[in-house]
N, C-alpha and C positions, 0 to 999 in steps of 0.2 A: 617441348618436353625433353628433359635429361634425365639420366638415368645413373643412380650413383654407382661408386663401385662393388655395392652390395645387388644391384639388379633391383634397385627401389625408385618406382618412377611415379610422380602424379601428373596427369592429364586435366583435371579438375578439382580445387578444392573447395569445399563446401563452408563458409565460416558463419553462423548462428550468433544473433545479438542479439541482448534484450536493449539496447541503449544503456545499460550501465558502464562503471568505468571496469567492472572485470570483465564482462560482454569485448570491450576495445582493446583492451590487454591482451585477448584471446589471439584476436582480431589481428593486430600487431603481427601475432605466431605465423597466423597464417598468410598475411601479406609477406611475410619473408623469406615462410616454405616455398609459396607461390614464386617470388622471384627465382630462386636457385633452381627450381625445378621448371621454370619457363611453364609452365601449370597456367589454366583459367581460373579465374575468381570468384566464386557466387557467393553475395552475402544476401542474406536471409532474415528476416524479423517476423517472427507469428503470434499474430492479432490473437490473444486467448478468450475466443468467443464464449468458454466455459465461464470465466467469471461475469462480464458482462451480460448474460444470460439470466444470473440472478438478481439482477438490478434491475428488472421491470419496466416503470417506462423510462427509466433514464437507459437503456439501453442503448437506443441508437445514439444516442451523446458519448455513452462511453465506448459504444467501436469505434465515432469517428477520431476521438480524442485519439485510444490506441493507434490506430490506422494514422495518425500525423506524425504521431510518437515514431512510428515503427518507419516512416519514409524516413525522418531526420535523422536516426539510428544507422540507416542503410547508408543513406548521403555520405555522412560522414564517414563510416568506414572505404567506402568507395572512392572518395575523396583521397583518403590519407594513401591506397592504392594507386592509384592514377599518380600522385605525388613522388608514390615511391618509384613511379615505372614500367609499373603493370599496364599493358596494354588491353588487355583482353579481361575487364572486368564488369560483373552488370550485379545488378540486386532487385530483390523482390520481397516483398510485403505479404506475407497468405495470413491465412485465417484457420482455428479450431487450436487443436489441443497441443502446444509447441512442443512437446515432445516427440507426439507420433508425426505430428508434419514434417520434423527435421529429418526423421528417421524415412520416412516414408518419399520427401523429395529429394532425399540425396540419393535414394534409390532411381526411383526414376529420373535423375537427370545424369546417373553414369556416374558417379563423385567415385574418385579414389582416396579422398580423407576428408574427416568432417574436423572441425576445430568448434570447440565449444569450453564456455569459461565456467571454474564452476567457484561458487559462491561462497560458500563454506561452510551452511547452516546449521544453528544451531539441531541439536537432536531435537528439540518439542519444534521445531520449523518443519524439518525433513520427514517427520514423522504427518504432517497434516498435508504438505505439500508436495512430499517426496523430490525425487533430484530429477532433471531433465538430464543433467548432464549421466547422471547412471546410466536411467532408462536411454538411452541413447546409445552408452558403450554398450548396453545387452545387446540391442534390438538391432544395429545399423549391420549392412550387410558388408561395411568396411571397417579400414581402420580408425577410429576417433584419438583423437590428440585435446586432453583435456588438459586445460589451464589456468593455476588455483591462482584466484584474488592474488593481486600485488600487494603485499606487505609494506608500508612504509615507515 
């Protein structure tokens, strides 16, 4: 851990993916904060048990699906850390509603900054889906570092 010369240190950063490419862009952020700051890594993918919930008996197909989804998501970013340097990094896979589990295990795991990518939806999206990434800067008991889609 360093501490810059504003007295700004992280100990743990928390970075949240869906497996998309804004999700790794984010991801990117936070592998870098992590480097300068000698910081651990936790990446994170949550299984949204709410939608497959409505899918009946195709249920346990679509956790398992998610749940493959969501290790190869982790992989990867873990990967592109370990590549970059980072020694101290690990990832996890949970389940339920990914917004409040982001918010809720970055609490309990002590996180000094979450990183989370935000997508850019349209208003009739956000309006049925709402953002993860807001409810997150409300709710999280730290700092969040949101970062918008890469334009190309």
């Amino acid at each position: 851990m360093s501490e810059d010369q504003n007295g700004v240190s992280y100990r743990l950063i928390v970075a949240a993916t869906d497996g998309s490419a804004t999700a790794l862009h984010a991801a990117r952020h936070a592998i870098s904060l992590a480097r300068l700051s000698n910081a651990r890594l936790r990446v994170i993918y949550v299984v949204n048990t709410h939608i497959a919930f409505h899918l009946g008996a195709y249920q346990y197909l679509a956790l398992e699906t998610l749940q493959e989804e969501g290790d190869r998501a982790v992989d990867e970013v873990v990967r592109l850390a370990e590549k970059a340097g980072l020694s101290d990094v690990g990832g996890a896979v949970l389940s339920g509603s990914p917004r409040q589990v982001i918010v809720d295990w970055a609490r309990e795991q002590g996180a000094d900054l979450i990183v989370v990518g935000s997508h850019g939806y349209s208003r009739l999206t956000y309006l049925l889906i709402g953002s993860v990434a807001e409810y997150v800067v409300r709710y999280a008991h730290c700092p969040v570092l949101v970062v918008r889609e890469k334009k190309t």
